[in-house]
C-alpha positions in Angstrom: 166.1 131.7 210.6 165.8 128.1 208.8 169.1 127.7 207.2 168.7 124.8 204.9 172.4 123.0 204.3 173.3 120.6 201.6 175.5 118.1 202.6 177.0 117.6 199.5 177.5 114.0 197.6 179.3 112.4 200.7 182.5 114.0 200.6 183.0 116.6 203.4 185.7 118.2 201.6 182.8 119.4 199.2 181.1 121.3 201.3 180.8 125.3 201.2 182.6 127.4 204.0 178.6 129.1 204.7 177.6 125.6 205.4 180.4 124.4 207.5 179.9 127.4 209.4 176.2 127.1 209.7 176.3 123.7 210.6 178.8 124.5 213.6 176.6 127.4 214.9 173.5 126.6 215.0 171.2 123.0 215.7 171.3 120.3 213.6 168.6 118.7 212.3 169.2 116.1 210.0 166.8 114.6 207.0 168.7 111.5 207.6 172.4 110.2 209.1 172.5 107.8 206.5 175.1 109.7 204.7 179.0 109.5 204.3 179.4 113.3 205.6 177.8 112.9 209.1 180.7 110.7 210.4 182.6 113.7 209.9 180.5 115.7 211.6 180.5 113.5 214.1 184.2 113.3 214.8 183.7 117.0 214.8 182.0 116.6 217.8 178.4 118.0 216.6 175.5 117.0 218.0 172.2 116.6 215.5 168.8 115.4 215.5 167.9 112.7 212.7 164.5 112.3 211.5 164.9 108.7 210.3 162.4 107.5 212.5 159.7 109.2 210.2 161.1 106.7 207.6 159.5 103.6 210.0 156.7 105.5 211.2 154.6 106.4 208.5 153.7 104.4 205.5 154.0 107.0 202.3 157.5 109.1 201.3 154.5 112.1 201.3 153.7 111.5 204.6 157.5 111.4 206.0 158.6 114.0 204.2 155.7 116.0 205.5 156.4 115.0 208.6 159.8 116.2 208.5 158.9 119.3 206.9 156.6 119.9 210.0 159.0 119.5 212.7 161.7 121.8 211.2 159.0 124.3 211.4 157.9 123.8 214.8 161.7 123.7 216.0 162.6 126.6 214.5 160.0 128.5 217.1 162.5 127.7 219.2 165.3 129.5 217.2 167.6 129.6 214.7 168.6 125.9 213.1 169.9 124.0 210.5 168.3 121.4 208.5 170.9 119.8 206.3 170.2 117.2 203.7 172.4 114.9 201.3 173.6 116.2 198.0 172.3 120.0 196.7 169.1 121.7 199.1 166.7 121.9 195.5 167.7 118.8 193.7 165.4 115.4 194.5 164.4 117.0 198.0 161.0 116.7 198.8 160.8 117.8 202.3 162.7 120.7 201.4 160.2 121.9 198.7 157.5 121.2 201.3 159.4 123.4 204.1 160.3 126.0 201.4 156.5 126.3 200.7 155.6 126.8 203.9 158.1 129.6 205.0 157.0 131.5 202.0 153.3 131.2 203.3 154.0 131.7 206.8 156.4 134.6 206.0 159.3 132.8 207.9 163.0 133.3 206.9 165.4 130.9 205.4 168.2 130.6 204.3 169.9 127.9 201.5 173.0 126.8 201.6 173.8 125.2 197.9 176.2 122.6 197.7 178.0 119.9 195.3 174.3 117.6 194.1 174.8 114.0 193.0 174.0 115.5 189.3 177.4 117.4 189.5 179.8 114.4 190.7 177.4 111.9 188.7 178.2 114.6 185.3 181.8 114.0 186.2 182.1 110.4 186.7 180.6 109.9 183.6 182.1 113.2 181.7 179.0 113.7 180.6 178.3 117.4 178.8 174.8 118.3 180.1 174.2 120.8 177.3 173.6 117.9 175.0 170.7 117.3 177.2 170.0 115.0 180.6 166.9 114.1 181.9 166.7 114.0 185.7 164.2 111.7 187.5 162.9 110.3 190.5 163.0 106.6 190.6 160.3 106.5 192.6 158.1 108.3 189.7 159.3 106.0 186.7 156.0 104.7 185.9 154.7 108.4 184.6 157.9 108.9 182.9 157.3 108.6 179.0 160.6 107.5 177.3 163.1 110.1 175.1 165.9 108.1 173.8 167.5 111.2 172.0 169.1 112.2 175.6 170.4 109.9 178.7 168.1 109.8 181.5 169.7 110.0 185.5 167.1 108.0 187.5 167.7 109.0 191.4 166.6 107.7 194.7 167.2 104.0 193.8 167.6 103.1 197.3 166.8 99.4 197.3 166.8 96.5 195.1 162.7 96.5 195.0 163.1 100.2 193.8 165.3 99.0 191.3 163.0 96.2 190.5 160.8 98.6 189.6 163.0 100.6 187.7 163.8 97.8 185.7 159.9 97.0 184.9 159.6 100.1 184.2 162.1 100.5 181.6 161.6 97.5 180.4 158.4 98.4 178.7 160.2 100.1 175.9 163.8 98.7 175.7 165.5 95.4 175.5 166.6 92.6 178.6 169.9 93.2 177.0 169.9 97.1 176.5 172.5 98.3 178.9 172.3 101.1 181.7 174.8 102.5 183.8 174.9 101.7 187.6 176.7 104.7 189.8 176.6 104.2 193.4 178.3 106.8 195.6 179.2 109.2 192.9 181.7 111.9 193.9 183.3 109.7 197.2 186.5 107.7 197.0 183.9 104.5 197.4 182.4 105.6 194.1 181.6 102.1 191.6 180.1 103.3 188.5 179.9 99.8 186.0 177.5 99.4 182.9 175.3 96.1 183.2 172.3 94.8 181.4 169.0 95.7 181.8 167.3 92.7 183.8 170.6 92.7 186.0 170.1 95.9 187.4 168.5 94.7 190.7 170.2 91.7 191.3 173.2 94.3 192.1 174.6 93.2 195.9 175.3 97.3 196.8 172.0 98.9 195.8 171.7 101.5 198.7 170.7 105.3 199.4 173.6 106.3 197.2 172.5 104.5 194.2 171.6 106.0 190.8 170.9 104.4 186.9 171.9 106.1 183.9 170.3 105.7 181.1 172.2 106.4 178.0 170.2 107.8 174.6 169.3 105.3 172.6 169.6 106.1 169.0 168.1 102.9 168.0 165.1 103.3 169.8 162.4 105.3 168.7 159.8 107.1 171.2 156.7 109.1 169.6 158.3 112.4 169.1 161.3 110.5 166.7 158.3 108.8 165.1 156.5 112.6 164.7 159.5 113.7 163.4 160.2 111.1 160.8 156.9 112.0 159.4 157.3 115.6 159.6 161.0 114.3 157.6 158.8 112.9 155.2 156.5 116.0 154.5 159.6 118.2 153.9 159.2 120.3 150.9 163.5 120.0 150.7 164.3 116.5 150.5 160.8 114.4 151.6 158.9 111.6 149.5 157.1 113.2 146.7 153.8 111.0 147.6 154.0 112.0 150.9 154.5 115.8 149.8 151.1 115.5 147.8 148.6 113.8 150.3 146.3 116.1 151.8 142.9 115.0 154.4 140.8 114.0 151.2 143.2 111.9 149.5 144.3 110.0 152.7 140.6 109.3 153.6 140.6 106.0 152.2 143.6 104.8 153.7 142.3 105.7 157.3 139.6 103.2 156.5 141.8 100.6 154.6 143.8 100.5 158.0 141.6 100.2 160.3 139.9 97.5 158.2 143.3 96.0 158.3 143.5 96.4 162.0 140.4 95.1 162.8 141.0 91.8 160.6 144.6 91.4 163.0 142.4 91.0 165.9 140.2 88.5 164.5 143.1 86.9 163.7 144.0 87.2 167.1 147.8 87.9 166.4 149.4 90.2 168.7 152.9 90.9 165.8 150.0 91.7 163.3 148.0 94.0 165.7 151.0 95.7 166.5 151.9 96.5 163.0 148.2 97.6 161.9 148.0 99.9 164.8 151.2 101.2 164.0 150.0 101.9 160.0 146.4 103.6 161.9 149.0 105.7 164.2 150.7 106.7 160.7 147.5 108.1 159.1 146.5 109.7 162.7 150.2 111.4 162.3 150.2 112.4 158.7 147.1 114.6 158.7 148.6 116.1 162.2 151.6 117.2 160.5 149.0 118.2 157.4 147.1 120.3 159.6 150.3 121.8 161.8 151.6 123.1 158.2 148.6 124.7 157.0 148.1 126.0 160.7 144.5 124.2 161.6 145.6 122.0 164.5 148.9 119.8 165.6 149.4 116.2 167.2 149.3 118.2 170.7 146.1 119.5 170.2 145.0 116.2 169.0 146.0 115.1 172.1 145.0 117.4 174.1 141.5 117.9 172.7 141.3 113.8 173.4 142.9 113.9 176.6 140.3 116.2 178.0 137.1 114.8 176.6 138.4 111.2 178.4 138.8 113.0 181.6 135.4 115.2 181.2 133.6 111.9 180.9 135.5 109.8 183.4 134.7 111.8 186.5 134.6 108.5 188.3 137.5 108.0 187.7 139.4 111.1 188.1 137.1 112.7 190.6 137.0 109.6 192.6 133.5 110.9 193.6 131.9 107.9 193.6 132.0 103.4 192.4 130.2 103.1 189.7 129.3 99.7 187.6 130.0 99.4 183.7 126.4 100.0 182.9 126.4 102.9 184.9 129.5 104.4 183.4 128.0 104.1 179.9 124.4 106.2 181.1 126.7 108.6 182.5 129.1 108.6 179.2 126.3 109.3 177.1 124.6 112.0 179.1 128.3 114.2 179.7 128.2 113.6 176.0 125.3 114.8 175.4 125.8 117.8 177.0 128.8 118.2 175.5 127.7 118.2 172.4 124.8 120.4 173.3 121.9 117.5 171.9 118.8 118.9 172.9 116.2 116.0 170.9 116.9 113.1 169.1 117.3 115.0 165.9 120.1 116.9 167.3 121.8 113.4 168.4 121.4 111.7 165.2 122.6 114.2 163.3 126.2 113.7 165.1 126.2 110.4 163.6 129.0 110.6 161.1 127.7 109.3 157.4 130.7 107.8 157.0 130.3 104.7 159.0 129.6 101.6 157.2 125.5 101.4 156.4 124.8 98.7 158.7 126.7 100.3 161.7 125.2 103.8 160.9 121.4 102.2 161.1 122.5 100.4 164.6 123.6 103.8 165.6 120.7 105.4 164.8 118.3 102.8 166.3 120.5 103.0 169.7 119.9 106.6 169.9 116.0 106.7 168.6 115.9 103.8 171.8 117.2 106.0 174.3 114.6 108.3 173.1 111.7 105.7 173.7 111.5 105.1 169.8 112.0 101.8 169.3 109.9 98.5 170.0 109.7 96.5 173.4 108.8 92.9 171.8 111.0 91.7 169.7 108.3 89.9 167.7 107.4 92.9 166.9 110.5 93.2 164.6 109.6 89.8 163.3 106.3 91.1 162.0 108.5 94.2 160.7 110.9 92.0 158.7 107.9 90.1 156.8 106.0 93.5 156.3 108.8 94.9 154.6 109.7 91.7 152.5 106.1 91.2 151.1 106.5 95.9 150.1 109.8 94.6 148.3 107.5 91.5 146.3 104.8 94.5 145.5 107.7 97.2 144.5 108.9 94.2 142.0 105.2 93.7 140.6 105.0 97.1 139.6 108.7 97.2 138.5 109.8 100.5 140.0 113.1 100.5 140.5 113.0 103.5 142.5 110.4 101.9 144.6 112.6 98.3 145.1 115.6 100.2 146.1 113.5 101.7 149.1 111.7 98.9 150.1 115.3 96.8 150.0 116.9 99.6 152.4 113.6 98.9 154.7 114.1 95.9 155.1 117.6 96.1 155.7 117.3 98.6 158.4 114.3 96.0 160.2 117.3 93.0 160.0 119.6 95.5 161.9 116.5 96.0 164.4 116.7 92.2 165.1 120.6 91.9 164.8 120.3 94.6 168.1 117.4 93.0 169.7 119.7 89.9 169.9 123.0 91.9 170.9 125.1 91.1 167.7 127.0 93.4 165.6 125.6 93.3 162.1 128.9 94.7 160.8 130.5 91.6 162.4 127.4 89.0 161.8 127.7 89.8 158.6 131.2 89.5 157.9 131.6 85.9 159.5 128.6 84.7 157.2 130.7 86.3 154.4 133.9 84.3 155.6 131.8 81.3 156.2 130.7 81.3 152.5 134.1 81.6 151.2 135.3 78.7 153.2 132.6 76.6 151.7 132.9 77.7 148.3 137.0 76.6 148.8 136.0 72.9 150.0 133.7 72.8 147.2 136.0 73.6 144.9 138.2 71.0 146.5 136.2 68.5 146.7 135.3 69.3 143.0 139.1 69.4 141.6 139.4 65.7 143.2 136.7 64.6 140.6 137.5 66.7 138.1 135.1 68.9 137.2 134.6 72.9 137.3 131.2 74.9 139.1 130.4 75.8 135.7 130.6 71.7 134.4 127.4 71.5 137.1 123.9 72.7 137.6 122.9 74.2 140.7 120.8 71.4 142.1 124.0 69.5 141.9 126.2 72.0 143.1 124.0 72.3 146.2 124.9 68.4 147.4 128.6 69.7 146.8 127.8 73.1 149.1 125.9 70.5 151.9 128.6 67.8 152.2 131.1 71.3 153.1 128.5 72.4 155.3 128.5 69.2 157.4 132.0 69.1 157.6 132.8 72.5 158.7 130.0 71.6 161.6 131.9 68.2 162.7 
């Protein structure tokens, strides 16, 4: 029989009468004698066994606590034992879960022996209610934690002052320097110091050891992405919500979704980071508002929006979540293409272009297209090739005009528009883009004319256009000095 023994948060007076008597008749194995209770086992006069040395010996907490898991089991051939750890036997104990696992496979019996956690005597030193909800984590996990602010947080296991570096880092990614936390080291002793500090002072603390914990209280000025979801779903509320909000539906926000990412992609050129964060943020809004449109008229929700996305990245990352193999960039966007593919069930080209939504903008629909016709071996291998493409087209448009069909024009004009998005890609540039700097380019000039105009006094319209073109070359030299 494994009897596993909680030691309690480090006052000996907390332990239970089955694990006092446990601990007296059988051998002790300890996770660790770093703990207040074992110098009163020790002037108890009771030999143990400490496993500390796994702590030294191997280089991951997986592999120690593994380790230690191992040796209880391989002692316990021998007979009956304890293993006794700090705090409560099922709260923040990995090599407990590990050995509990294993004696359930094995078919071995155990025994637990509850006791007093940390949570308990850290819920009392702060006379906290945990009904109104606590969050309990391992510090050693705080990267994958995602933040709630609507209920305090107890981060364990802060053990040294790197640990609580990295707590701080970690933390620090969604609240202030200044925000305050709550250190508690040796909750539930008569050494207990519980003080709140500020965030970036949390590891410059001169008592960070094994009996340290951070509380993190809610933070109702913070917002996380479930507040955010529900301020949206406040604002859709048929009892109380904004009466423009209450009539959008996915056709009447269409626009929007393309105004803001327009908007968005302008705050990059700008290359502003307070702008980009704000655009995002107004693209986030029209991703959540036609969540919460499609949660109320029961087609999909945010977490299937997530989840559908979530999946699809890890489906076509199996190099990176498989680990299966190194890969180069260009070798990561063959394989993208082919998962998609297959995903999509494209059989022929016909079945990949049709996937291409018509509601890009024209010229990055007719790149799309050519990439895909390319892949299919429809495309040229010369560039000048396009060349002779671009002037074939040009002189159909002069015939079209001769013959004044307007019909006729109009096609000839897309032709030719579609062959000067063959070169844009034969030269790697994004016609979208390419296009839009000309656009800005032409605007700048048109401003220094104007300037250079209002200094003489006269207006575009005072001027005929062979002047006007000195005016547009003298702001064409400039902007290239």
């Amino acid at each position: 029989m494994i009897h596993i023994v909680g030691l309690g948060p480090g006052n000996a007076e907390a332990l239970t009468l089955g694990a006092w008597k446990a601990l007296h008749e059988y051998p002790v194995y300890l996770r660790t004698k770093a703990h207040p209770t074992v110098a009163r086992l020790e002037e108890e006069g009771l030999k143990y066994v400490a496993f500390d040395h796994y702590y030294e010996e191997k280089e991951t907490f997986e592999e120690v606590y593994g380790a230690m898991a191992q040796e209880v089991l391989l002692r316990a051939q021998e007979g009956d034992l304890v293993y006794a750890v700090p705090g409560h036997p099922l709260v923040a104990e990995k090599s407990v879960s590990l050995l509990l696992e294993a004696c359930t496979e094995r078919g071995i019996p155990h025994r637990i022996h509850p006791a007093v956690s940390f949570v308990d005597t850290v819920l009392e030193e702060l006379r906290l209610d945990p009904i109104a909800g606590v969050r309990i984590v391992d510090a050693l996990d705080i990267d994958n934690i995602s933040p709630d602010f609507t209920q305090g947080m107890i981060i364990t296991q802060v053990y040294s002052a790197y640990v609580a570096g990295q707590v701080k880092l970690a933390l620090g990614r969604y609240l202030e320097d200044e925000d305050e936390v709550v250190f508690i080291r040796a909750a539930g002793t008569p050494e207990a110091s519980i003080r709140t500090l500020p965030l970036y002072a949390l590891d410059r603390q001169k008592d960070i050891d094994h009996l340290t914990s951070v509380y993190l209280p809610p933070k109702p000025q913070r917002y996380d992405f479930y507040r955010f979801m529900g301020v949206i779903r406040r604002l859709r509320d048929k009892d109380g919500g904004c009466p423009w909000d209450l009539e959008q539906t996915h056709e009447t926000l269409k626009r929007y979704l393309i105004e803001e990412s327009y908007e968005a992609l302008e705050a990059i050129d700008l290359e502003d980071p307070d702008k980009m964060a704000e655009e995002f943020g107004d693209v986030l809004l029209q991703v959540a508002l036609h969540s919460i449109i499609g949660e109320e008229t029961g087609e999909f929700d945010i977490h299937e929006v997530i989840r559908t996305v979530t999946e699809k990245m890890i489906y076509r990352h199996p190099h990176v979540f498989q680990r299966d193999k190194d890969m180069t960039s260009d070798e990561v966007l063959v394989q993208w293409e082919a998962l998609k593919k297959k995903e999509k069930k494209e059989e022929s080209l016909g079945d990949s272009l049709k996937e291409i939504s018509k509601h890009y903008p024209a010229l990055s629909r007719a790149e799309k297209i050519q990439k895909k016709a390319r892949k299919y071996g429809f495309d040229w291998d010369d560039i000048e090739e396009v060349f002779k493409k671009i002037t074939e087209e040009t002189e159909e448009i002069r015939e079209a005009m001769i013959s004044g069909d307007a019909r006729q024009i109009s096609g000839e004009l897309g032709d030719l528009l579609f062959a000067v998005v063959n070169l844009a890609r034969f030269l790697d540039s994004d016609p979208e883009l390419v296009l839009n700097e000309t656009s800005d380019k032409f605007i700048r000039r048109i401003l220094r004319m104007e300037e250079l105009l209002t200094a003489k006094e006269l207006k575009f319209q005072d001027l005929p256009l062979e002047e006007l073109d000195k005016y547009w070359e003298t702001a064409k030299k400039e902007e290239k000095i």
